[in-house]
C-alpha positions as CSV (number, residue, x, y, z in Angstrom):
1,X,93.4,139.6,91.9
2,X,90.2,137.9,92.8
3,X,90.4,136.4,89.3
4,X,94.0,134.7,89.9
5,X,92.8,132.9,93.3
6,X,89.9,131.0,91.0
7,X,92.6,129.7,88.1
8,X,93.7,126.7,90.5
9,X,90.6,125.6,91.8
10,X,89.6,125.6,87.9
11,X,92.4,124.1,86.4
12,X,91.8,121.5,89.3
13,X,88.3,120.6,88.3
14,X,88.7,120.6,84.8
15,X,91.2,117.7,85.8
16,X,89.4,115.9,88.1
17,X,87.1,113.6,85.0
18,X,90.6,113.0,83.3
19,X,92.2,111.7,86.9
20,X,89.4,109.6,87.5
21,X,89.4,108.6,83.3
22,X,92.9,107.2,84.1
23,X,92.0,105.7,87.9
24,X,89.6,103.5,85.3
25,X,86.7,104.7,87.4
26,X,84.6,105.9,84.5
27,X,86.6,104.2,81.4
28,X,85.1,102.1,78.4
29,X,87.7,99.7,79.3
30,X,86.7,99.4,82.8
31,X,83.1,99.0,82.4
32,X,84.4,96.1,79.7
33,X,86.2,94.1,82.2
34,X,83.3,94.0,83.8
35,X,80.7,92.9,81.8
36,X,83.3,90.2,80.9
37,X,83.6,89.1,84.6
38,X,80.5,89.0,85.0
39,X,79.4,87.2,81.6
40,X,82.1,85.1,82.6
41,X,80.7,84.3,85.8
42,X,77.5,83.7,84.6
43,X,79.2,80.7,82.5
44,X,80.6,78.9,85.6
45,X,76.8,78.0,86.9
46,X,75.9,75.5,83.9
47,X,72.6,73.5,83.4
48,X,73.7,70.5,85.7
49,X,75.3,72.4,88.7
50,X,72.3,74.8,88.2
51,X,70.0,71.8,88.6
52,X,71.4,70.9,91.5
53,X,71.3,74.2,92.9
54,X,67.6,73.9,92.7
55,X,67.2,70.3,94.4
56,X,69.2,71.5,97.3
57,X,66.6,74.8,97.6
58,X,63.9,72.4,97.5
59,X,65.3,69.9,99.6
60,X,65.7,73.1,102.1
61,X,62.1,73.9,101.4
62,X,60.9,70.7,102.6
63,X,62.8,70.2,105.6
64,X,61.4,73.3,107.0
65,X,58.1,72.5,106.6
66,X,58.2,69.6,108.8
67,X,58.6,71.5,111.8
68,X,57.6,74.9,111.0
69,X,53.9,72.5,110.9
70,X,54.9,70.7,114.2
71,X,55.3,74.3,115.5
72,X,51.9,75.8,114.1
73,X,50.2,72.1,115.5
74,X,51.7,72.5,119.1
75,X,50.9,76.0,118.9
76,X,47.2,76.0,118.3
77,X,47.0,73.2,120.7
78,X,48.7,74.7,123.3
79,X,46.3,78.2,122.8
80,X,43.0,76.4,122.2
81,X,43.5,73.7,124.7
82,X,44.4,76.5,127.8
83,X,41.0,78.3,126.8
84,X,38.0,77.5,129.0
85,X,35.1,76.2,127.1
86,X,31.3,75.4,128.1
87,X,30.6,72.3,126.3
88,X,26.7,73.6,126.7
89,X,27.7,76.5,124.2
90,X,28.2,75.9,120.8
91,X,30.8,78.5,119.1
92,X,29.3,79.2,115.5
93,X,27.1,76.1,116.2
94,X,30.0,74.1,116.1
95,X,30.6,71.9,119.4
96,X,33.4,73.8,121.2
97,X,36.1,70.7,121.1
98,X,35.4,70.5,117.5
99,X,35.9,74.4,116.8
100,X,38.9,74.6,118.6
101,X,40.6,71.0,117.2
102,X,39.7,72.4,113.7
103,X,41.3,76.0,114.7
104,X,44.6,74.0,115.6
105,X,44.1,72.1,111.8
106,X,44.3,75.4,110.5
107,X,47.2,76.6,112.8
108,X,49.3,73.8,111.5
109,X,48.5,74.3,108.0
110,X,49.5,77.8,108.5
111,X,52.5,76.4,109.1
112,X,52.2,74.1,106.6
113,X,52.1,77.4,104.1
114,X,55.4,79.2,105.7
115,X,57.6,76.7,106.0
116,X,59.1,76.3,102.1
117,X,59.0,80.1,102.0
118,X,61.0,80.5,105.8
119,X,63.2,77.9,103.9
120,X,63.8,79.7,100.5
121,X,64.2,82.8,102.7
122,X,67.0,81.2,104.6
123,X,68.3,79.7,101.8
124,X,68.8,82.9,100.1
125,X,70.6,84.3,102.9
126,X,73.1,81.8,103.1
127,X,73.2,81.9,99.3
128,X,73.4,85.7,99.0
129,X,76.8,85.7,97.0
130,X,75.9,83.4,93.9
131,X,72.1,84.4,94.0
132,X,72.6,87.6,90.8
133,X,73.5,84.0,89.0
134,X,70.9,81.7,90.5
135,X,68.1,84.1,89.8
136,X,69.6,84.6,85.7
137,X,69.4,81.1,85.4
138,X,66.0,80.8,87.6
139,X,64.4,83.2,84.7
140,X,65.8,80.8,81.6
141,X,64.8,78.0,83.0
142,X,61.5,79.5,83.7
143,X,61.4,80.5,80.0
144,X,62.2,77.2,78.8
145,X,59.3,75.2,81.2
146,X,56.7,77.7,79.8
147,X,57.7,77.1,76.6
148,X,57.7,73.1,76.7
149,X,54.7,72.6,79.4
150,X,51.4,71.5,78.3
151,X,48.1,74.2,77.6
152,X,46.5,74.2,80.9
153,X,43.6,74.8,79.3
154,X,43.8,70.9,78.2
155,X,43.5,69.5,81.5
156,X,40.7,68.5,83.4
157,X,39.8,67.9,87.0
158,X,40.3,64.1,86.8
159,X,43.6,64.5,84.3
160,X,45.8,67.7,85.9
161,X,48.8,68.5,84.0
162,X,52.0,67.1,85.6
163,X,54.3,69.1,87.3
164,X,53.2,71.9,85.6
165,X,55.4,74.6,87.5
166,X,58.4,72.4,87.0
167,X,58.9,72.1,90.6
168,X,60.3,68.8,90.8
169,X,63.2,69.3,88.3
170,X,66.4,68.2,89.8
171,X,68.5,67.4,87.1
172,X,69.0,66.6,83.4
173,X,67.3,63.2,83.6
174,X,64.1,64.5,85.6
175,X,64.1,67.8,83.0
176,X,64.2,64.7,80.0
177,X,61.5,63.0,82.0
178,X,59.0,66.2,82.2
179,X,59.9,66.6,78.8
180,X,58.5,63.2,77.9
181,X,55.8,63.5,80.1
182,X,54.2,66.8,79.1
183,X,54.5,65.8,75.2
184,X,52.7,62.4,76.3
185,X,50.2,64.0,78.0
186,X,49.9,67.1,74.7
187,X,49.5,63.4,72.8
188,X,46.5,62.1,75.0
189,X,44.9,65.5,75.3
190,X,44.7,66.4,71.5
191,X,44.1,62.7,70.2
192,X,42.4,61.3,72.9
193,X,42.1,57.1,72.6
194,X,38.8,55.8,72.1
């Protein structure tokens, strides 16, 4: 008796994988459609609109520096200018006005450092649907400038290597001109004029 209550419940899970086979939760042909969508997706973001993509991050990146610097500036000089100092007592040997102007250098070129990543951080966010295919086409295009950019081991303090990250790449014409400049500069470096 206690046999014939189970035969349901097993004929019910033995079921279960072919109902969700034909759902197309588990299917070859689901999984198929896809890797199509998304392959076809991936084609929509081509070289130029990618290109552009990456101008607009930077442009992004830039405009937050300029006040995430105002803010460290006005920051430190708001902090180190409410602090009572004894112009008699050096800090560190270091004049007290001097210290404390220097501090608030610092405290704007901390902001200086944060602002493009607060901007690439925001930018992300508001990006957050089309970044899978930003970051595929961020790691081919890193591929390709390692590929094409001169030995760093080439350069020299006087003679750096230019734009060796790429960073300035903004479209086909400025990818052409970094592609003319490294094998310029591979020219100068291996055959140097005398």
């Amino acid at each position: 008796m206690q046999n014939l209550a189970w035969t349901p419940l097993r004929q019910g899970c033995r079921q279960f994988p072919r109902f969700t086979a034909r759902k197309n939760f588990g299917s070859a042909s689901f999984l198929r459609s896809n890797s199509t969508a998304a392959s076809a997706a991936f084609k929509e973001l081509n070289w130029v609109e990618y290109l552009e993509i990456r101008r607009r991050r930077r442009r992004w990146q830039t405009v937050f520096t300029i006040p995430c610097s105002l803010a460290g500036l006005f920051g430190g000089a708001m902090y180190f200018g409410s602090l009572e100092t004894d112009p008699m007592k050096p800090i560190m040997g270091i004049d007290p006005m001097m210290f404390y102007g220097g501090c608030t250098v610092i405290c704007m070129g901390a902001g200086y450092v944060i602002g493009p990543s607060l901007g690439s951080s925001i930018w992300r966010v508001i990006n957050r649907t089309s970044m899978a295919k930003i970051d595929a086409r961020d790691r081919e295009f890193y591929k390709h400038i390692a590929k094409n950019r001169v030995d760093a081991s080439l350069q020299s303090a006087t003679n750096p290597v230019p734009d060796y990250y790429g960073e300035k790449i903004g479209s086909l014409r400025q990818y052409k001109q970094w592609l003319r400049d490294q094998a310029k500069y591979r020219r100068k470096a291996v055959l140097p004029e005398e």
